[in-house]
MARKOL-969242 format. One line per field, with one value per residue (C-alpha): residue number from 1; x, y, z negated. Coordinates in steps of 0.2 Angstrom, whole numbers. Layout:
BEGIN
resi <- [NUM ...] .
X <- [X ...] .
Y <- [Y ...] .
Z <- [Z ...] .
***
This chain:
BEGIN
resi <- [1 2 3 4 5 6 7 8 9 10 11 12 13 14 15 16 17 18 19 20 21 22 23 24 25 26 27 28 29 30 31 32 33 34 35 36 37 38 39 40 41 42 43 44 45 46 47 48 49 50 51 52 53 54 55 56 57 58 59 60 61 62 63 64 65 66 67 68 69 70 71 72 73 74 75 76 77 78 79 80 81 82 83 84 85 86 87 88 89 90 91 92 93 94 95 96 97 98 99 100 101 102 103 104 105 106 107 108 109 110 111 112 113 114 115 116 117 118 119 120 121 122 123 124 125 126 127 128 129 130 131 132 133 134 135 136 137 138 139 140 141 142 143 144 145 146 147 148 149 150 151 152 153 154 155 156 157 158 159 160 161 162 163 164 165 166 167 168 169 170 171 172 173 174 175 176 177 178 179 180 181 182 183 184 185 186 187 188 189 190 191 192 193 194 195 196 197 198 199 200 201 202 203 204 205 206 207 208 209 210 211 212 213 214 215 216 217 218 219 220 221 222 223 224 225 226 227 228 229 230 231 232 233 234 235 236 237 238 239 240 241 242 243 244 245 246 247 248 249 250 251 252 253 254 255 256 257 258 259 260 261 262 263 264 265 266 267 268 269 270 271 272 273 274 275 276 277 278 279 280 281 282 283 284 285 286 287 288 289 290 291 292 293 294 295 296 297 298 299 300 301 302 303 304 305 306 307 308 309 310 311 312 313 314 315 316 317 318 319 320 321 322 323 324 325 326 327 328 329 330 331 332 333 334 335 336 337 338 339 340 341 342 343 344 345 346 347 348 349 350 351 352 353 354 355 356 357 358 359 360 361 362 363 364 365 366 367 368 369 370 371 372 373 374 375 376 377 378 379 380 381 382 383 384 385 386 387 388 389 390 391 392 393 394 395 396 397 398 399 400 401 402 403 404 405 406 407 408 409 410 411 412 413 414 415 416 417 418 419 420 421 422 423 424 425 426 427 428 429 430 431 432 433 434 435 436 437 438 439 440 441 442 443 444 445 446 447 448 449 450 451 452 453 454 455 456 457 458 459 460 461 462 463 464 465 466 467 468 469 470 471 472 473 474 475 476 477 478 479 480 481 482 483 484 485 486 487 488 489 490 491 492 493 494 495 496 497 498 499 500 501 502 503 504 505 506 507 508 509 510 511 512 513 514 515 516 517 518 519 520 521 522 523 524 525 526 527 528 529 530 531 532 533 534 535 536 537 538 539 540 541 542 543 544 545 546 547 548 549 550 551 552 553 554 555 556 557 558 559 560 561 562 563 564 565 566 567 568 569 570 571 572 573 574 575 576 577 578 579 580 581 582 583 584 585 586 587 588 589 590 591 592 593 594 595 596 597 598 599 600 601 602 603 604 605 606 607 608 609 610 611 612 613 614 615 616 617 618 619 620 621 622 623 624 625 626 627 628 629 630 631 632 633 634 635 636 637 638 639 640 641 642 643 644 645 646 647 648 649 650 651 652 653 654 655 656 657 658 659 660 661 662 663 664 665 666 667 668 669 670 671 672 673 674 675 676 677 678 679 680 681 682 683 684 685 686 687 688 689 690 691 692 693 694 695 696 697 698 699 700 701 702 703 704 705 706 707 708 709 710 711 712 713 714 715 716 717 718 719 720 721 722 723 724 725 726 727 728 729 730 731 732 733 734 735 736 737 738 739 740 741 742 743] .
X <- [-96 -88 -98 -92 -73 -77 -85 -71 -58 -65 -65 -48 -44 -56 -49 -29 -26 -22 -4 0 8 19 25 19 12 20 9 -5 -1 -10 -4 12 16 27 32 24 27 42 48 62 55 45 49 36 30 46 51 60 68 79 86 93 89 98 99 113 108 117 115 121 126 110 98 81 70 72 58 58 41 38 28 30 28 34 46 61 75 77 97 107 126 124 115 99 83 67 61 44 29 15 1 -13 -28 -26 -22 -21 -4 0 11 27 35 52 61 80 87 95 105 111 129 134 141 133 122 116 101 97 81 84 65 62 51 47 28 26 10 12 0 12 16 3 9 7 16 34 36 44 35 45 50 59 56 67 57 41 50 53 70 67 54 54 50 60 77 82 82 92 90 105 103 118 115 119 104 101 86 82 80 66 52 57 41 25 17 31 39 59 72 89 104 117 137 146 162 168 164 145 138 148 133 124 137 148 142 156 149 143 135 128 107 92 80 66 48 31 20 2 -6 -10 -22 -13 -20 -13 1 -11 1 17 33 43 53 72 82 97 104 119 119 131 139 129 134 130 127 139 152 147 132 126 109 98 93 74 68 68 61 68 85 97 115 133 152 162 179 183 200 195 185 170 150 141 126 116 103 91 76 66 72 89 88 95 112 117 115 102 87 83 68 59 44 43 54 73 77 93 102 116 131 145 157 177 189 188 177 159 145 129 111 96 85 70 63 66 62 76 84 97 109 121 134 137 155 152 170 183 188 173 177 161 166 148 129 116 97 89 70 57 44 28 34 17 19 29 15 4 12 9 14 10 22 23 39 31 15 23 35 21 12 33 32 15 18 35 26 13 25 33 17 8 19 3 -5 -13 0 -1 17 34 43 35 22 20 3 -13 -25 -42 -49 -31 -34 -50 -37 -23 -35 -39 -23 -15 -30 -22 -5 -8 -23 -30 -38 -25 -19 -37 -44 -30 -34 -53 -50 -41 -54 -65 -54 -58 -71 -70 -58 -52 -49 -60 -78 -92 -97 -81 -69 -50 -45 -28 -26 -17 -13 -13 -26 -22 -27 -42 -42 -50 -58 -76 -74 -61 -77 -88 -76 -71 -91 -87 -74 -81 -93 -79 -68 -86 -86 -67 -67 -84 -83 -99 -97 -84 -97 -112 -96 -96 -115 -115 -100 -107 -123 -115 -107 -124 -130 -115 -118 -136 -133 -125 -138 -148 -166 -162 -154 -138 -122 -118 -102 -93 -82 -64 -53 -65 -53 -58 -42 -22 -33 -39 -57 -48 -53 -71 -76 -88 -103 -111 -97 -106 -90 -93 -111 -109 -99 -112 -125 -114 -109 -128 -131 -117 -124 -140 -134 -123 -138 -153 -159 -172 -174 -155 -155 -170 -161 -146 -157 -164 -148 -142 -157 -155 -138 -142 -156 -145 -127 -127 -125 -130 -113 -104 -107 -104 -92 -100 -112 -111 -124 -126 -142 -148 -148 -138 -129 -116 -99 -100 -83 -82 -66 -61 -63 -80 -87 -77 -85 -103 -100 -88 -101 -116 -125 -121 -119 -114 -134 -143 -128 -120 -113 -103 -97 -92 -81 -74 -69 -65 -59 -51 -36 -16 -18 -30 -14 -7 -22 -33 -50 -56 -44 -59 -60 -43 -36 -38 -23 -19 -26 -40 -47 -36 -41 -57 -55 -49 -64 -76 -66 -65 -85 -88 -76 -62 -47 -39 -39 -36 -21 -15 -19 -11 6 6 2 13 30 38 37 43 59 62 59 53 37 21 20 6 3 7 23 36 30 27 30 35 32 11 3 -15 -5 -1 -19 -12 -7 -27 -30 -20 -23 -42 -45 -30 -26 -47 -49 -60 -67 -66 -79 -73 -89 -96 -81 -82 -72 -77 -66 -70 -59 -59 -50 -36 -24 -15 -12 -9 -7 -2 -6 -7 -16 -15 -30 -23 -12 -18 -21 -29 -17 -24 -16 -24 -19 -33 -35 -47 -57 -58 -50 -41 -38 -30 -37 -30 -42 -40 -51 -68 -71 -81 -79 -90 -89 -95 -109 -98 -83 -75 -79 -69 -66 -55 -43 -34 -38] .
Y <- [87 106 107 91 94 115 105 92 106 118 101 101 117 116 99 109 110 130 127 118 133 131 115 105 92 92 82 96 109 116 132 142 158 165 152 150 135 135 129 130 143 135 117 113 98 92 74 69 85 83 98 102 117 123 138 142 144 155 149 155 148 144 137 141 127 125 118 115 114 109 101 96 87 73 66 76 71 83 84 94 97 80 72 63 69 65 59 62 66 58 54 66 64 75 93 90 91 86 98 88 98 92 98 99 109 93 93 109 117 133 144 141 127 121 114 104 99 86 86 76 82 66 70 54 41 30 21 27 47 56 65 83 99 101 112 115 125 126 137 137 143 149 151 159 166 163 165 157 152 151 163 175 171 164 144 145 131 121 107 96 83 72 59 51 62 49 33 26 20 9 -2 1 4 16 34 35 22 29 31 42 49 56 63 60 76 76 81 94 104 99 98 116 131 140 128 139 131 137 142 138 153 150 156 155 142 141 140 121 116 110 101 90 75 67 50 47 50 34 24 26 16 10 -12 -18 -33 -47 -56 -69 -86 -99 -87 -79 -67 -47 -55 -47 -52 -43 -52 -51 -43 -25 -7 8 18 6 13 9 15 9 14 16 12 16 23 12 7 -4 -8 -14 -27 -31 -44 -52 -69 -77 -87 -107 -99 -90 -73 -59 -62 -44 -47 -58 -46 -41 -24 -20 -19 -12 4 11 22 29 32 44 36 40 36 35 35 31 30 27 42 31 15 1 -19 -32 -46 -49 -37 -39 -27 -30 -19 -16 -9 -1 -8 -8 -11 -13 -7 -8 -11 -5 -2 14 9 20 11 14 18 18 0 -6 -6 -20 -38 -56 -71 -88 -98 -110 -101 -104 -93 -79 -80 -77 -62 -54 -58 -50 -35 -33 -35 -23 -8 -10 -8 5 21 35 22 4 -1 -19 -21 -8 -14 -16 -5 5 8 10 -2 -7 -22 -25 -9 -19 -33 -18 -7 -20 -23 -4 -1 -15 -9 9 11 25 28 42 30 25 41 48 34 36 56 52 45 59 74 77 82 68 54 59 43 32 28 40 32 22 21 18 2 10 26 40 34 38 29 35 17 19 3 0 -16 -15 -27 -16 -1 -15 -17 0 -1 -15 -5 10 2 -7 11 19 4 8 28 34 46 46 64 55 41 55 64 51 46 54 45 26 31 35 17 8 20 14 -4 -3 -3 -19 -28 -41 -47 -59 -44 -49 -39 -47 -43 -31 -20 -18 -29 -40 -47 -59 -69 -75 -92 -100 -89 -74 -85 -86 -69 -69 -65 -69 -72 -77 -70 -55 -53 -62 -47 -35 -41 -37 -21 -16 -25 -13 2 -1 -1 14 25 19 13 -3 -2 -7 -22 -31 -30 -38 -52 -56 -53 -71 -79 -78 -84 -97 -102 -102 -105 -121 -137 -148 -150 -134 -114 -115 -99 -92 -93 -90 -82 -94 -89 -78 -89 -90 -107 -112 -116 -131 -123 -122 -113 -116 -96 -95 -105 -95 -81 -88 -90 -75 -63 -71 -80 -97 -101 -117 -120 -118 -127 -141 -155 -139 -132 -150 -153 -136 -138 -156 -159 -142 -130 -134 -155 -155 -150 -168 -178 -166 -176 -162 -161 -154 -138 -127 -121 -105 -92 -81 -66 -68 -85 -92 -76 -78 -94 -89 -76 -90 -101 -87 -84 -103 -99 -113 -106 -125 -124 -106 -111 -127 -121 -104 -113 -125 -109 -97 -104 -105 -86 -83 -93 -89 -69 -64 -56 -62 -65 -59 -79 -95 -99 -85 -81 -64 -49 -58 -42 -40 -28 -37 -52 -46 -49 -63 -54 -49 -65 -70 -54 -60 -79 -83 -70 -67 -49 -51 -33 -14 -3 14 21 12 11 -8 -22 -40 -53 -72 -86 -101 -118 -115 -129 -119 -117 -98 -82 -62 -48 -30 -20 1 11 29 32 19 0 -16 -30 -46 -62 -80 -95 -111 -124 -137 -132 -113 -98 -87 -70 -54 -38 -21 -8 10 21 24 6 -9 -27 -40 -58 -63 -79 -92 -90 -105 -103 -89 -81 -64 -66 -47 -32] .
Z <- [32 32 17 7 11 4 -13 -13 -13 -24 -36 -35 -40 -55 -58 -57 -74 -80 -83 -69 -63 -77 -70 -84 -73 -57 -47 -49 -38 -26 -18 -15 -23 -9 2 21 30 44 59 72 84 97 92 82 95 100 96 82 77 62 53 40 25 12 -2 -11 -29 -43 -60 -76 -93 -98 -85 -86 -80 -62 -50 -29 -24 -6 8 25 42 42 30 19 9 -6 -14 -25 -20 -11 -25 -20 -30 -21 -5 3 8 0 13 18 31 47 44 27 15 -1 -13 -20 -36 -44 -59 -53 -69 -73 -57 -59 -65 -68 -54 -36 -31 -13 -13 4 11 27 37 52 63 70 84 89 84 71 57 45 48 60 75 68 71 61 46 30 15 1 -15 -30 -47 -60 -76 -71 -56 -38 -31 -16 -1 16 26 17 25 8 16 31 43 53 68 65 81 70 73 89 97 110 99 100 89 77 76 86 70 64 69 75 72 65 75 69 76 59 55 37 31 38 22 18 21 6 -5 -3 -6 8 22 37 54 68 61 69 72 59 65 53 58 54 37 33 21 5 -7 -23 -23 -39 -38 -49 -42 -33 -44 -37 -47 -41 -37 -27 -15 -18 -4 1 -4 14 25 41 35 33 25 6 -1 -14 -29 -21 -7 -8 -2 -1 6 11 4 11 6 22 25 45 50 68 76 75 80 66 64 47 53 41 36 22 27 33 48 48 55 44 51 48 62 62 75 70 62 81 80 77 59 59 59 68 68 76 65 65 57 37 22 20 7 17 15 27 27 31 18 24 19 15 6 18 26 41 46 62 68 88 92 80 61 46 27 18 0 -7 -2 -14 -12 -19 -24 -15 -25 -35 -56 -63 -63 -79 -93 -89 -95 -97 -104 -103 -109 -93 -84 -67 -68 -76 -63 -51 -62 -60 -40 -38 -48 -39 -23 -28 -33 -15 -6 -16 -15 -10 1 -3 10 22 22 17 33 50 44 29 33 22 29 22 16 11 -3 -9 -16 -20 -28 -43 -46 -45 -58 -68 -66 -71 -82 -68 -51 -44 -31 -27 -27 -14 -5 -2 -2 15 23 15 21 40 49 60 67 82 95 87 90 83 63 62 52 54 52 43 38 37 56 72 86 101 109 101 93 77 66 63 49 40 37 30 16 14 6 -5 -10 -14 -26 -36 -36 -44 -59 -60 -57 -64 -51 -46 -33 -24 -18 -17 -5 6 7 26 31 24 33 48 49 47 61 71 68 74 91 90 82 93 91 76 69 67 74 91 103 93 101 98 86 76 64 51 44 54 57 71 66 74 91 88 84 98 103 87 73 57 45 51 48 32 28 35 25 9 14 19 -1 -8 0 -6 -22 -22 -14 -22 -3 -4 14 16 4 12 29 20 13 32 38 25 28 46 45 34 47 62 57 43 53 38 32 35 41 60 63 79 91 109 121 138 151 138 123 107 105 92 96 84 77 58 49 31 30 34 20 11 18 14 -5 -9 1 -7 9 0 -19 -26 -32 -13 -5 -19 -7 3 -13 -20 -4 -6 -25 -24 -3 0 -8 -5 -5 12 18 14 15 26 27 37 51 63 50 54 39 28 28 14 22 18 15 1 -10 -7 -13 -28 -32 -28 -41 -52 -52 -54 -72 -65 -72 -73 -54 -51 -61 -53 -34 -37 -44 -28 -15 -20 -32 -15 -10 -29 -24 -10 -8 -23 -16 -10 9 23 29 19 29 35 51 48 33 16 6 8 -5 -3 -9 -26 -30 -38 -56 -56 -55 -70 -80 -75 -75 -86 -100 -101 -98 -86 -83 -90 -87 -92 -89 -102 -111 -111 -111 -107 -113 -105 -110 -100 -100 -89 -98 -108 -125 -126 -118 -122 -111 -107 -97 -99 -97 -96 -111 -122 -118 -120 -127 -130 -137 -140 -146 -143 -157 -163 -145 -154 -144 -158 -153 -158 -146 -149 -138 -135 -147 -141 -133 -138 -134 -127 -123 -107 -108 -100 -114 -124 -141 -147 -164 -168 -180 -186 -180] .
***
């Protein structure tokens, strides 16, 4: 392994164009030229830290370009005399940090300028910053010099007490709530260059690795809340839900506690239920009497905000959100005509760029963690989003990087990372589609050394998986958190659960396929015959088996997911098993829900069985369908948050990045470009009867893109296709009729 990460990073530094010392791509860089990283002398550990840098910057009449490169442990907040520029980090695997580099020239004016980086130094576990040592490593550039770095006494360092040391985690799954006393002039720090303060003694802190950012920079476009019409007073709504730094101008006649409590969802009263996802969502502070311009220094998730005033006199002038969201996100478009669907491809894309800032995240709110099987959905669409596999390729690199995952069980794989496991849990499952997904980011990447890096790390997981594997050889009595949808097939996981060797199978198929192993893909064809064998009752696939006085007998449960399991992972197709399939096209989707002639089959949740419904539709080439169910399933999030939600109902996160799976889907099954290969520099157009009469769409591939537009007539499909140069078209077998008008 010491090996593949030497290789992979000497790939990055041959793949580091020459002049990204130049800054001409600023997302490139590598190394430092004379900064060291930093730390408040023998505090490196201590929990949740906050300090404050600045450097005081002479500029003259003309400006040369001006960059701050910088990286750290955990999270910083980069300004300009007071004026907000960048926020950060982007995600790295243990030990591990990505370079962040921004061009501030345009934030600049002549005379003296402070520029302030805030760090928190947060040490505690979390799935969504790791528990690592605190430091700052940062420079700035002036032309092709540095004038600046730490280490050098040119950034000093301040603790202004200003945040609440002792709060305590926000969410189970996230680092520090915030809590904050301020005076009106609490940022005078970053704004004048005359401030002085008390300095924290600085001392060098080990080298870190560093390696490249590779991701866009977040979207961090500014919306204001509006009162909220029938809801409690001191209520404002965003126009959807949002993510990013909540903002607040409050003027305090008193002397004053208020808190902001926040959530995707009003409750029936009126108010803000800010714990209903299971954690606090709010933020407080005590406030001196004067005026205030406020933001969160955390991202947070809302639609809905309360201020809550706990003693003394608030006036709440304005409430803004500013985005901290994925900007590679605006080229990709469709059209349909029917107002409802491309509602939902705006609802999906807008859930999507929430959810995919440097991580293929689960949720922005509770969480903010990158999780897998939900990247498998992400991945597609961030591909159809952007055109590129930098998002994907940071994600797999992560789980590349280190030597080993420490807390977790040797072979493994995180169930979410960049994370902390000090529980040691982890979901078995979750590594099985980490395979599936590596396949599908080889057809989308081309990067074949990527999947010849991680050869020893699949390998390992089929090791792992071995000694689980009884005398049908199928896995029995998995350890930890076998997971396989929010159903009532979460409670028959055990000892035999027939999902998750379904998935097995797959994932021993997949990495047959990647590594050219035969051995592997005919223990994945005994491993679906023997399910087919044991688990089918004659009507439908049983989900478990359970082991009494030695032998294995089924539960005579059968879940909705796991035939969808058996047809999306290739155990069943709609030829071996025809009365099954016809009951689940014709007796199942949203109107069981209302006639439900089934009721000893528990329903399917989105995550994961309603998608996988959708892909089974989609193979079958039943667009109609895929329309009409997806209409019926998802308007009401459209309408009622604006993003796609975790479960069909609001019991849990509204705002769930597997969810936005949804615009591949259309992009897919609807508009008909049904796959790009840019290995082969193909594209397969396949148009289906969905109902409609026309559609235009986009998708971008690097700088270029593939726009399509068709109109249907006389049972013909007319279409105009515009393809980046190099690539060829092909029509897939199962097609309408289809002609090409224009070029």
């Amino acid at each position: 392994m010491k090996r593949t990460i030497l290789m992979l990073l000497l790939g990055v530094l041959l793949a580091t164009p020459a002049t990204a010392k130049k800054g001409t791509d600023l997302r490139m860089y590598s190394d430092f030229e004379r900064a060291v990283p930093v730390w408040a002398e023998g505090r490196e550990a201590e929990k949740n830290l906050y300090l404050a840098f600045r450097h005081v910057l002479d500029v003259g009449k003309k400006t040369p370009r001006t960059l701050v490169r910088l990286a750290a442990s955990t999270n910083y907040r980069l300004t300009v005399n007071g004026e907000f520029v960048a926020h950060g980090t982007c995600v790295a695997a243990h030990d591990y940090y990505r370079i962040d580099a921004y061009d501030i020239t345009a934030h600049l004016r002549e005379g003296q300028n402070v520029i302030g980086i805030e760090v928190a130094g947060y040490n505690v576990e979390s799935y969504y910053l790791l528990n690592q040592p605190s430091f700052l490593q940062a420079e700035i550039i002036q032309g092709k010099r540095v004038v600046a770095a730490t280490g050098e006494d040119e950034f000093r360092a301040y603790e202004l007490g200003q945040r609440d040391k002792e709060a305590p985690k926000l969410s189970f799954q996230r680092s520090t709530a915030e809590a904050y006393s301020l005076k009106p002039d609490y940022d005078r720090w970053r704004k004048e260059p005359d401030w002085t303060g008390a300095e924290v003694s600085l001392a060098r802190q080990a080298d870190k690795q560093l390696i490249v950012r590779r991701v866009s920079y977040p979207d961090y476009r500014l919306h204001d809340a509006r009162i909220a019409s029938g809801a409690a007073a001191n209520v404002y709504r965003f126009d959807c839900n949002s993510s990013g730094f909540l903002g607040m101008k409050l003027h305090v006649a008193e002397a004053a506690r208020v808190r902001a409590c926040f959530d995707e969802l009003l409750a029936a009263d009126g108010h803000v239920n800010h714990g209903r996802l299971g954690f606090d969502a709010s933020v407080t502070y005590d406030l001196e009497p004067g005026d205030y311009l406020i933001e969160t220094f955390e991202p947070y998730t809302m639609q809905f905000v309360e201020f809550r005033t706990e003693r003394g006199s608030v006036e709440v002038e304005r409430v803004y959100m500013r985005d901290y969201c994925n900007a590679d996100v605006w080229r990709a478009g469709f059209h349909s005509g029917n107002p409802g669907l491309d509602r939902l491809f705006v609802t999906a894309r807008e859930t999507h760029r929430q959810n995919t800032l440097d991580v293929f995240m689960d949720c922005p709110s509770r969480e903010r963690a990158g999780w897998l099987c939900d990247s498998y959905f992400s991945a597609r669409v961030a591909f159809d989003m952007s055109g590129h596999t930098r998002l994907e390729h940071n994600y797999i690199e992560n789980y590349l990087l280190p030597e080993r995952f420490k807390d977790i069980d040797e072979g493994m794989l995180p169930m979410c990372y960049p994370s902390d496991h000090g529980n040691h849990n982890y979901i078995p499952n979750w590594a099985m589609w980490f395979v599936l997904e590596l396949e599908e980011y080889l057809h989308r990447s081309g990067n074949r050394q990527m999947v010849d890096d991680l050869r020893k790390r699949v390998y390992a997981l089929v090791d792992f998986f071995r000694a689980y594997l009884n005398e049908d050889g199928l896995l029995e009595k998995l350890p930890r958190w076998v997971f396989v949808e929010w159903s009532e097939a979460n409670s028959l996981v055990q000892d035999v659960n027939y999902p998750s060797n379904m998935l097995y199978a797959e994932m021993l198929d997949v990495a047959g396929r990647l590594y050219d192993d035969e051995t592997l893909a005919r223990q994945a064809e005994q491993v679906r015959q023997t399910i087919r064998r044991q688990a089918f009752d004659g009507r439908f696939f049983c989900d478990n088996a359970v082991r009494r006085d030695g032998k294995l007998e089924l539960s005579g449960k059968h879940t909705e997911v796991c035939q969808y399991y058996a047809f999306f992972l290739k155990t069943a197709t709609p030829e071996t098993y025809p009365e099954l399939w016809r009951m689940l096209m014709d007796e199942f989707g949203p109107e069981r829900k209302t006639t439900n002639p089934y009721p000893d089959v528990p329903f399917a949740n989105a995550f994961v069985g309603n998608y996988l419904r959708l892909e089974i539709l989609s193979r079958a080439g039943l667009a109609a369908q895929i329309l009409r169910e997806t209409v019926a399933e998802y308007t009401k999030m459209a309408e009622q948050t604006g993003t796609l939600w975790e479960h069909l109902s609001t019991a849990a996160s509204c705002n769930h990045g597997f969810a936005s799976h949804i615009a591949h889907v259309l992009l897919r099954d609807i508009l008909g470009i049904y796959d790009v290969a840019p290995a082969t520099k193909t594209v397969t157009l396949r148009f289906l009867d969905s109902g409609l009469e026309s559609c235009k769409g986009s998708i971008p591939l690097n700088k270029d893109s593939i726009d399509l537009e068709w109109q249907k007539k006389d049972g013909i499909v007319n279409y105009r296709l515009q393809l980046p140069k190099g690539y060829r078209m092909r029509i897939d077998l199962n097609s309408l009729p289809c002609k090409r008008i224009g070029r």
